[in-house]
C-alpha positions as a printed NumPy array, in Angstrom:
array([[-36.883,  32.704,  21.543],
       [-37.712,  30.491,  24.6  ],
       [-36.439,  27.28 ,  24.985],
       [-39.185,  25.09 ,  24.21 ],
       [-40.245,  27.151,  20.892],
       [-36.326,  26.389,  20.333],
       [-36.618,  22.583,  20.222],
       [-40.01 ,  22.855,  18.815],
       [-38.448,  24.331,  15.451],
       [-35.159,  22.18 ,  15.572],
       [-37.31 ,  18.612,  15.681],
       [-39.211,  20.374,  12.777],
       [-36.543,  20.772,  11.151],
       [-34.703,  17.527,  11.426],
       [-37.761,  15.923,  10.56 ],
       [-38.43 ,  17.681,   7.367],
       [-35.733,  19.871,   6.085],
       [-34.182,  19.133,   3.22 ],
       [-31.404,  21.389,   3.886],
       [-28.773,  20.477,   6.92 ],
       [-27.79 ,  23.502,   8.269],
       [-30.874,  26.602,   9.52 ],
       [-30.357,  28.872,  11.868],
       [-30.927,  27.03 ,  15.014],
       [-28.808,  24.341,  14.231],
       [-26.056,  27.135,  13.881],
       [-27.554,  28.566,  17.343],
       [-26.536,  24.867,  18.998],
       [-23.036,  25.9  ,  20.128],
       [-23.477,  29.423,  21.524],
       [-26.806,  28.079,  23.369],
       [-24.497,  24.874,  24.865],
       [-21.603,  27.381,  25.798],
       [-24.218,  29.621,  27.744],
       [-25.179,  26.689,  29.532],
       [-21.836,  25.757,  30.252],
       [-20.848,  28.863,  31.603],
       [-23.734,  29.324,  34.012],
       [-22.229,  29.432,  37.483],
       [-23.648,  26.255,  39.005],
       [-22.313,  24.519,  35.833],
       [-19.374,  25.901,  35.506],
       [-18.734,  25.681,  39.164],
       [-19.179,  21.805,  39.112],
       [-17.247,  20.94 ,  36.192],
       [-14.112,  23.044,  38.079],
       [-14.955,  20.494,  41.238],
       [-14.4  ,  17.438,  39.109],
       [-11.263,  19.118,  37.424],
       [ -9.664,  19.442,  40.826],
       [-11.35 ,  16.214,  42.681],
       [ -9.014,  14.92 ,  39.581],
       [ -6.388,  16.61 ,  40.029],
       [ -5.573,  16.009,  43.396],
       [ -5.99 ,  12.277,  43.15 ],
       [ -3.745,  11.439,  40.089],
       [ -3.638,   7.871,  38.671],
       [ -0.52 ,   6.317,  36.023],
       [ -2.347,   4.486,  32.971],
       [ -4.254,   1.426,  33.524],
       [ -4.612,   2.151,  37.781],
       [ -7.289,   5.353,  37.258],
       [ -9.685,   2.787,  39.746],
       [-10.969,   6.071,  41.832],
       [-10.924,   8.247,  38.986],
       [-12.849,   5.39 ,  37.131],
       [-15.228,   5.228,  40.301],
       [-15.741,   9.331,  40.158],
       [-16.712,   9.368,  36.715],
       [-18.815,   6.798,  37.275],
       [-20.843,   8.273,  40.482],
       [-21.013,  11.76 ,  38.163],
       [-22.525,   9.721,  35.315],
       [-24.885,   7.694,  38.203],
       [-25.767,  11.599,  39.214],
       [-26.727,  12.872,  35.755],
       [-28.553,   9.567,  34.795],
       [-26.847,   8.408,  32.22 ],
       [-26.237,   4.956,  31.18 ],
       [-22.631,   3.277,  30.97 ],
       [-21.076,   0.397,  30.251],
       [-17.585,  -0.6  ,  32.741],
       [-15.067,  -2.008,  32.344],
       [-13.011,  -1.618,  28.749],
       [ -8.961,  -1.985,  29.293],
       [ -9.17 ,  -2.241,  32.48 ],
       [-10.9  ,   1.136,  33.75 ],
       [-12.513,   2.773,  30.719],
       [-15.95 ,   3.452,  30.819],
       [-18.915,   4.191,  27.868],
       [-21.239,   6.268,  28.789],
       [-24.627,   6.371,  26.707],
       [-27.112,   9.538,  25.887],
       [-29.534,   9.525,  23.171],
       [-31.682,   6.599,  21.453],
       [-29.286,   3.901,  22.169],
       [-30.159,   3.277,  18.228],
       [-27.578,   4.897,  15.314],
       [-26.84 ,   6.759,  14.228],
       [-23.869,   6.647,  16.779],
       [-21.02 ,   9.023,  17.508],
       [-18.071,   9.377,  19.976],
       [-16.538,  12.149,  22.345],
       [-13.24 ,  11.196,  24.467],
       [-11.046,  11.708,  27.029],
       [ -8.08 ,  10.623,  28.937],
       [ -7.645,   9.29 ,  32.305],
       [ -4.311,   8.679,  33.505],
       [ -1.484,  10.975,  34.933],
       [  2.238,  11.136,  34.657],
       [  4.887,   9.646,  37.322],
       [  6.499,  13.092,  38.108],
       [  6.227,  15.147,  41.604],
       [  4.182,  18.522,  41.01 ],
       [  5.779,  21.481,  41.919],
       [  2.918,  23.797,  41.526],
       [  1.67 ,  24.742,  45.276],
       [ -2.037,  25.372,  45.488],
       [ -4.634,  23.764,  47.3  ],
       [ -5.881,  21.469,  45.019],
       [ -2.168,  19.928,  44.696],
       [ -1.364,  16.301,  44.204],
       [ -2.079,  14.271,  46.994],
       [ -0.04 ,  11.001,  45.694],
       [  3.721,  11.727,  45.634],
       [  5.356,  11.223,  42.18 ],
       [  2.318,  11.517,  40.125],
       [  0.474,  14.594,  38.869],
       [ -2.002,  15.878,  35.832],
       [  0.808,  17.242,  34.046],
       [ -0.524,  17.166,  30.605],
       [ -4.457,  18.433,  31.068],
       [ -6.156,  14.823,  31.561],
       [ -7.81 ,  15.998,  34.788],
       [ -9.255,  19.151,  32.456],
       [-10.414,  16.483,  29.642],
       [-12.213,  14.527,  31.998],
       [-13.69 ,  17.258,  33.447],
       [-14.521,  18.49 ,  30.268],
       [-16.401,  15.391,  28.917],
       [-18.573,  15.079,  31.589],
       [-19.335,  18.501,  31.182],
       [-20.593,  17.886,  27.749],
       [-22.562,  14.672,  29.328],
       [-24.035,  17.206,  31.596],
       [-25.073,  19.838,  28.486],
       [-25.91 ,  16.815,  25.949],
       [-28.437,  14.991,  28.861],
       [-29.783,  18.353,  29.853],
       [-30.424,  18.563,  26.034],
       [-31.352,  14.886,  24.667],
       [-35.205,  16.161,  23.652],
       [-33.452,  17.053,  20.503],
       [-31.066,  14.053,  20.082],
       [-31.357,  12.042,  17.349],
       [-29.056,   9.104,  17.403],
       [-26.661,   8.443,  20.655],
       [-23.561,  10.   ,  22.004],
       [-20.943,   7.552,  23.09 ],
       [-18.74 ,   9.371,  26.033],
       [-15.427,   7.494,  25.617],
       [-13.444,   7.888,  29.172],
       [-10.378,   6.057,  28.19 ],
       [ -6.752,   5.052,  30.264],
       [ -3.284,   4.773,  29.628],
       [ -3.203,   7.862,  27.177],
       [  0.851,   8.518,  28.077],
       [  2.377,   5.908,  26.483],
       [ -0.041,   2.644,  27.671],
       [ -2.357,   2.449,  24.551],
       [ -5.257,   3.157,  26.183],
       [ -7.048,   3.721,  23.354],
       [ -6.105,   0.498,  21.544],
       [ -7.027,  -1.591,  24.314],
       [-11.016,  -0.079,  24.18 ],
       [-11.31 ,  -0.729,  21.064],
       [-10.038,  -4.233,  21.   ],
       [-12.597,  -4.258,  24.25 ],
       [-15.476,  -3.039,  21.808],
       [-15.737,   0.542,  23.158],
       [-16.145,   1.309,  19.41 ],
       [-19.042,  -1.021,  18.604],
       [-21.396,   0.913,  16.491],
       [-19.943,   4.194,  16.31 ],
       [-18.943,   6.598,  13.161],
       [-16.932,   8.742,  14.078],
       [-15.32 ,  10.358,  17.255],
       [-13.8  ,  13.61 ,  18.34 ],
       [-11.301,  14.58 ,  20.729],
       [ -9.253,  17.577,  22.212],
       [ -6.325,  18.392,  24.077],
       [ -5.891,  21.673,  26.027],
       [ -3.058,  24.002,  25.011],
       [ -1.22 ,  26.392,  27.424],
       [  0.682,  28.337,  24.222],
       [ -2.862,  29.204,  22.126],
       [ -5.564,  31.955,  23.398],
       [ -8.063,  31.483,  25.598],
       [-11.626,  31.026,  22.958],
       [ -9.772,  29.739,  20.339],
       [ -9.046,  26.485,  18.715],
       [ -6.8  ,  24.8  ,  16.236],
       [ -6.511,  22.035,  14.202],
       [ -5.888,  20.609,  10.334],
       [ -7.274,  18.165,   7.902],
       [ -4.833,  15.236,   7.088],
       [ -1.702,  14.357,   9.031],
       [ -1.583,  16.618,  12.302],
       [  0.511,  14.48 ,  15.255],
       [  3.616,  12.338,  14.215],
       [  3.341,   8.48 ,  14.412],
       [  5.92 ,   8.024,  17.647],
       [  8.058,   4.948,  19.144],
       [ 10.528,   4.222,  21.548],
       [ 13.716,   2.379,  21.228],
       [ 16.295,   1.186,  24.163],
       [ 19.814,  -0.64 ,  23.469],
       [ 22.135,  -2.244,  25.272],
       [ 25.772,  -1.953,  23.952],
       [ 28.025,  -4.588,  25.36 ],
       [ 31.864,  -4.248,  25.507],
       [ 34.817,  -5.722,  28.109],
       [ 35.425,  -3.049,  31.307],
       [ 38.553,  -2.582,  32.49 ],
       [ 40.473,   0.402,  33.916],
       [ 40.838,   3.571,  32.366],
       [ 44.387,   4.038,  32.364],
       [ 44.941,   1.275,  30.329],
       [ 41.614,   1.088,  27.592],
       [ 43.609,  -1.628,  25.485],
       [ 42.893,  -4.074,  27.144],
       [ 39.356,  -3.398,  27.359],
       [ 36.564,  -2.935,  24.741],
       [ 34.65 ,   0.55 ,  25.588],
       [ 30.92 ,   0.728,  25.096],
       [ 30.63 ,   4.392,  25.741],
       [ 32.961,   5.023,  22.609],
       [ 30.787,   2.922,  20.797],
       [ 27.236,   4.334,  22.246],
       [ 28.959,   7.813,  21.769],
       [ 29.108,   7.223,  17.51 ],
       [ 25.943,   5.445,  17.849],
       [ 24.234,   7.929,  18.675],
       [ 26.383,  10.678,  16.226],
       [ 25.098,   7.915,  13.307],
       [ 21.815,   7.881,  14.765],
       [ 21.525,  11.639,  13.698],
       [ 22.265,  11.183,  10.39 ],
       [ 19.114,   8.665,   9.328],
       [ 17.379,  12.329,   9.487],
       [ 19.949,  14.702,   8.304],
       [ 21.223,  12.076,   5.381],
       [ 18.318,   9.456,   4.587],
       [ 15.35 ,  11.141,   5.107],
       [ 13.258,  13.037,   2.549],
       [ 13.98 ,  16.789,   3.782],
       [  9.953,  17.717,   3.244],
       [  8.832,  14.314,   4.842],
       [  9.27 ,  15.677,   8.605],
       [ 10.898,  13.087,  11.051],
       [ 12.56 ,  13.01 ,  14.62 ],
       [ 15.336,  10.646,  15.91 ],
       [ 16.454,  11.98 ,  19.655],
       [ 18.557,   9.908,  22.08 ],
       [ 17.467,  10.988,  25.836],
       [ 18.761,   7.989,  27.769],
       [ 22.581,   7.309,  28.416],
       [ 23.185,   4.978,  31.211],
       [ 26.374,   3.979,  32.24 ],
       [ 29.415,   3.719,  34.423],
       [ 29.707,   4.732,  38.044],
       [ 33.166,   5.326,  38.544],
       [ 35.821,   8.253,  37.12 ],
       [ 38.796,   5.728,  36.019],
       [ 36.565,   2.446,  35.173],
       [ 35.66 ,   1.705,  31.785],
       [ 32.195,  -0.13 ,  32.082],
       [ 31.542,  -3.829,  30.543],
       [ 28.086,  -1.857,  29.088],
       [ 26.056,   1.096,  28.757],
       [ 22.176,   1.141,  28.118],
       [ 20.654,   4.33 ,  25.486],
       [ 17.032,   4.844,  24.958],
       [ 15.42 ,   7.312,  22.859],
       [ 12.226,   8.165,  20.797],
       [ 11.312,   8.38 ,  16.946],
       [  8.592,   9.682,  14.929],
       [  7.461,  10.703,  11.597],
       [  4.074,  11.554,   9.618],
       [  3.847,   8.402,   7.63 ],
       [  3.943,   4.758,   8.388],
       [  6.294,   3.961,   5.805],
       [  8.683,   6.732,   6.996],
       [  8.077,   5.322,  10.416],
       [  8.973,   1.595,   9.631],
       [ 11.911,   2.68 ,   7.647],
       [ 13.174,   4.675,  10.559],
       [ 12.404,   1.501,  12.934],
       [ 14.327,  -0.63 ,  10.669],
       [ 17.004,   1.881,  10.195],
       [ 17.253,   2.315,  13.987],
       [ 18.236,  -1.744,  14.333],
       [ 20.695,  -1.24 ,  11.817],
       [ 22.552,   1.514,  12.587],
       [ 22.715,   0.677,  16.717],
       [ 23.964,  -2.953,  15.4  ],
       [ 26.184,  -2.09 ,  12.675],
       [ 27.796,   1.08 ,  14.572],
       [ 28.365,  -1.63 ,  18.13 ],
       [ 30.348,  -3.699,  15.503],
       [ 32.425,  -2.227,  14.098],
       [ 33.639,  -0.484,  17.674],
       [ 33.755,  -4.772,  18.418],
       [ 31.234,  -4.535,  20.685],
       [ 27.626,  -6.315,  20.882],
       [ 24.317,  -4.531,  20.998],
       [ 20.859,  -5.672,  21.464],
       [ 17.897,  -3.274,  20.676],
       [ 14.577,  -3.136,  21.857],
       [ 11.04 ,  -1.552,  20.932],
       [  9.5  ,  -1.931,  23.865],
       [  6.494,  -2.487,  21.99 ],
       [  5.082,  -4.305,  25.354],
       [  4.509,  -1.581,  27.654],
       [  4.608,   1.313,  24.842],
       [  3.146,   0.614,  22.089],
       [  3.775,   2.193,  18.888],
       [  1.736,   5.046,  18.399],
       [  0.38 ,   5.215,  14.748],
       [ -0.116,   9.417,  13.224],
       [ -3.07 ,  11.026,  14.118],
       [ -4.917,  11.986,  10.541],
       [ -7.744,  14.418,  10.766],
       [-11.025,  13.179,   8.122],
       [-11.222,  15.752,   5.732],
       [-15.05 ,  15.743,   5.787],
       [-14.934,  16.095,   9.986],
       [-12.575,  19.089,   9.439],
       [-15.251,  20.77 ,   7.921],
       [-17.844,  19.656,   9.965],
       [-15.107,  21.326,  12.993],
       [-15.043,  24.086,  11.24 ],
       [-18.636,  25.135,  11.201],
       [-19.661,  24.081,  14.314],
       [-16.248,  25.987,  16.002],
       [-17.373,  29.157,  14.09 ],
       [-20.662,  28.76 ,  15.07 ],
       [-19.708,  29.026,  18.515],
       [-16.176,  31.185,  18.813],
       [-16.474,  33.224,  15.333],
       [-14.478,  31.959,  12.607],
       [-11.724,  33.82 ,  13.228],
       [-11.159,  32.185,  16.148],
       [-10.859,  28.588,  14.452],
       [ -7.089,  28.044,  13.226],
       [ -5.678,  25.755,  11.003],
       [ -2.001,  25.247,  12.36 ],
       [  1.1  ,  23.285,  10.556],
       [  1.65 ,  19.487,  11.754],
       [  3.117,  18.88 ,  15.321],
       [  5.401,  16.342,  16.25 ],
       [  3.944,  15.184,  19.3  ],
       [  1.49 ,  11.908,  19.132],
       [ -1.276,  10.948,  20.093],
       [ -3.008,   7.285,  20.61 ],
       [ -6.237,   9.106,  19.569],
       [ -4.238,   8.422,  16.401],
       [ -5.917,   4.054,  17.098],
       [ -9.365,   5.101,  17.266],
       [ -8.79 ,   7.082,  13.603],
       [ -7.357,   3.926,  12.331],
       [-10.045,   2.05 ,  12.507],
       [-12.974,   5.053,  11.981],
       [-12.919,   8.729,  10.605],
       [-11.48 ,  10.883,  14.022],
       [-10.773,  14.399,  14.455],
       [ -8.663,  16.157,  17.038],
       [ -8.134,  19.342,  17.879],
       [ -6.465,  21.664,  20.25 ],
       [ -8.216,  23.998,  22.768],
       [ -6.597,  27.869,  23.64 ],
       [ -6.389,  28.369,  27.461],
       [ -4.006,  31.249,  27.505],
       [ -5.68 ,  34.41 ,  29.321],
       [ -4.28 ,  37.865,  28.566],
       [ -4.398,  38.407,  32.653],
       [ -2.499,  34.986,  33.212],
       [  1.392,  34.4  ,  33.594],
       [  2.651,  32.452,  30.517],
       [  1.511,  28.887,  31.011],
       [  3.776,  25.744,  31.86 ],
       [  4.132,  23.21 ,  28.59 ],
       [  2.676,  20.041,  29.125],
       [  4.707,  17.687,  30.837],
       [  6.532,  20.227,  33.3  ],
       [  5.771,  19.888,  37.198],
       [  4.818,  23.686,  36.585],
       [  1.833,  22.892,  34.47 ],
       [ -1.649,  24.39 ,  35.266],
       [ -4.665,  24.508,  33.9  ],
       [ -6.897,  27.773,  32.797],
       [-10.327,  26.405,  34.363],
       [-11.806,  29.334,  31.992],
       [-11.346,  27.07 ,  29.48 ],
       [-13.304,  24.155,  30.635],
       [-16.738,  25.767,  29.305],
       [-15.489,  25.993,  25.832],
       [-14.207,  22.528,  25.976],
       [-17.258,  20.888,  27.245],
       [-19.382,  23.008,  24.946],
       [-17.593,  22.517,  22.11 ],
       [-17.647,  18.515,  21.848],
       [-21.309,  18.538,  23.352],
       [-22.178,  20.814,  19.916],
       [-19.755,  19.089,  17.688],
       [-21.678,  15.275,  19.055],
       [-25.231,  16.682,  18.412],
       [-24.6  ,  18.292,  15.208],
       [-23.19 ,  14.957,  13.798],
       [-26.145,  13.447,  14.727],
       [-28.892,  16.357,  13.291],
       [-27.23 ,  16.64 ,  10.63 ],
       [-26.776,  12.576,   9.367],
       [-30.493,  12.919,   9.748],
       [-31.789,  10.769,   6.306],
       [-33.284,  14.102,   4.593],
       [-37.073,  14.012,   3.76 ],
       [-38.178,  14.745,   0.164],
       [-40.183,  18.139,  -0.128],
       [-42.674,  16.498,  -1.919],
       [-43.262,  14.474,   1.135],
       [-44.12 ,  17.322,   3.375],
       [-47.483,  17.454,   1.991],
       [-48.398,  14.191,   4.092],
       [-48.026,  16.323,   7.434],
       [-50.345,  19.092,   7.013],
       [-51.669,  18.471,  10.56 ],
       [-48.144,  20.034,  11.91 ]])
């Protein structure tokens, strides 16, 4: 079937089918994934991964990686508004009238030297795509690229959501609050995943990432020398069961099938062998599935660093750093968009290459834009039988699979248009009659 007989039959069917799904809808994915695999294509979405790559940016300072999307969209002619929090851009393809729905991706880069040597490495010192950001981007504009290539058989618009300060910033609260959202039903997003195959993706309906926090505390006491402690008052004792007490809000007070995470990482204190310091500073992370498990943790969390300073007569201030990190809510997956995943993933991969997977405690601020409409996230395989077993995100070893970035681009180009065809108001047969011309 050529390609114009293609779009021919799909507008005839959006205009007067009255049932959602035919056969060339279902043909949508494999027909975007061809396209995203030609070599020019595929060749120029790997040249924006690595343009990327080698330039990292921390959250809310992506200003060239801002400017590069924004030249790419300038290239493929696509409209976009600038700036939301900051850097964030919206791109625009389709009507510009609704039905409206969202694809996103993350920006920013992590403060961490890469120790991966290739030629596309890191160019700024201390900062590399550790956790597949430069691949999302990529990725998005790849689907811009398939969805504008494609708009004859839009119906509705595709916002492309290019967000910052993913790691910990709130990027994603910030655009909304900016009205990135304005309009729009419902959005999807991905993250690549080094541990899954290459062709395959996973996901769940409901709760899949954990809500997550931060916490820091300062645990004031009297220094003195060690050889003779009574006449101080020792904060590491007291940050030392702290942290043992700290434990036990999991093992003890939590509900053993509601899933939650205390973890101290940060103990700071003392330079010398035979001082006992005046204080010492811990810091850690928290997380759970629900919110009330959350707050209870939070509140539990005051209480127990408090409490526990006290009673080892020391002092102990605690804070949430909800400033610079805000709390992350739990990313819930729409249970009607899980579905809608589910078909257009099989459409393209083969069902048995669509997962559902058990909950992860990692978050996610994709978690803000589901707050406020239906969201759905999901995780794309990158893992090649040739390749050496991938870094985890977050390592200076990380890489990227750029096999992967056709599937990804693909994938939320088809999942975009789909929403769109298939929100189309449905015409009643008897209606049909009136179009006899066609």
């Amino acid at each position: 079937m050529d390609y114009s007989r293609w779009v021919f039959l799909i507008l005839i069917f959006v205009s007067f089918s009255a049932t959602p799904i035919c056969s060339e809808l279902s043909e949508i994915p494999s027909k975007f994934l061809d396209f995203a695999k030609k070599a020019e294509v595929f060749d120029w979405i790997v040249g924006v991964r690595r343009r990327i790559h080698e330039n990292p940016e921390l959250g809310y300072e992506e200003l060239e990686t801002s400017k590069l999307i924004r030249q790419e969209l300038d290239n493929l002619g696509i409209e976009y508004n600038y700036p939301f929090a900051t850097t964030g851009i919206v791109g625009f393809i389709g009507s510009g009238k609704p039905p409206f729905v969202a694809i996103r991706a993350d920006m920013d880069a992590l403060p961490m030297q890469e120790m991966v040597d290739w030629e596309h490495k890191s160019r700024n010192p201390g900062k590399m795509h550790a956790c597949g950001h430069d691949a999302h981007v990529a990725m998005l504009l790849g689907a811009a690229k398939i969805l504008q290539e494609h708009r004859d058989i839009l119906k509705g618009t595709v916002a492309l959501v290019f967000q910052p300060a993913e790691e910990g910033g709130g990027g994603a609260k910030k655009m909304i609050d900016a009205g990135a959202l304005e309009n729009v039903e419902a959005i999807f997003g991905l993250h690549v995943n080094p541990n899954f195959p290459l062709g395959k993706v996973s996901s769940r309906s409901g709760p899949f990432l954990a809500g997550s926090g931060f916490f820091e505390a300062v645990i004031t006491g009297k220094g003195g020398h060690a050889a003779i402690p009574q006449h101080s008052i020792d904060p590491i004792l007291a940050a030392s069961n702290v942290i043992v007490s700290l434990q036990h809000l999991v093992s003890r007070e939590a509900d053993p099938l509601d899933s939650q995470v205390v973890t101290v990482a940060k103990f700071q204190g003392g330079g010398a062998f035979n001082v006992i310091p005046d204080s010492v500073t811990i810091g850690g992370t928290f997380r759970a599935f629900s919110k009330e498990s959350f707050q209870q943790l939070r509140q539990r969390i005051q209480e127990v660093i408090v409490g526990q300073a006290a009673v080892q007569r020391c002092n102990a201030t605690v804070d949430f750093l909800t400033n610079d990190k805000p709390f992350f809510p739990p990313t819930v997956n729409d249970k009607n968009l899980h579905k809608h995943f589910q078909r257009v993933a099989g459409d393209m991969l083969g069902n048995n290459h669509v997962k559902d997977m058990e909950p992860l405690m990692g978050s996610e601020d994709f978690a803000f834009y589901q707050e406020v409409i239906p969201g759905y996230f999901y995780l794309l395989g990158m893992q090649d039988e040739t390749n050496e077993n991938l870094a985890s995100v977050h390592s200076p070893y990380f890489k990227i699979n750029e096999k992967a970035l056709p599937f990804g681009a693909a994938l939320q180009a088809s999942l975009a248009i789909r929403y769109l065809l298939e929100a189309q108001p449905q015409v009643p047969s008897s209606s049909i009659n009136d179009h006899d011309e066609l």
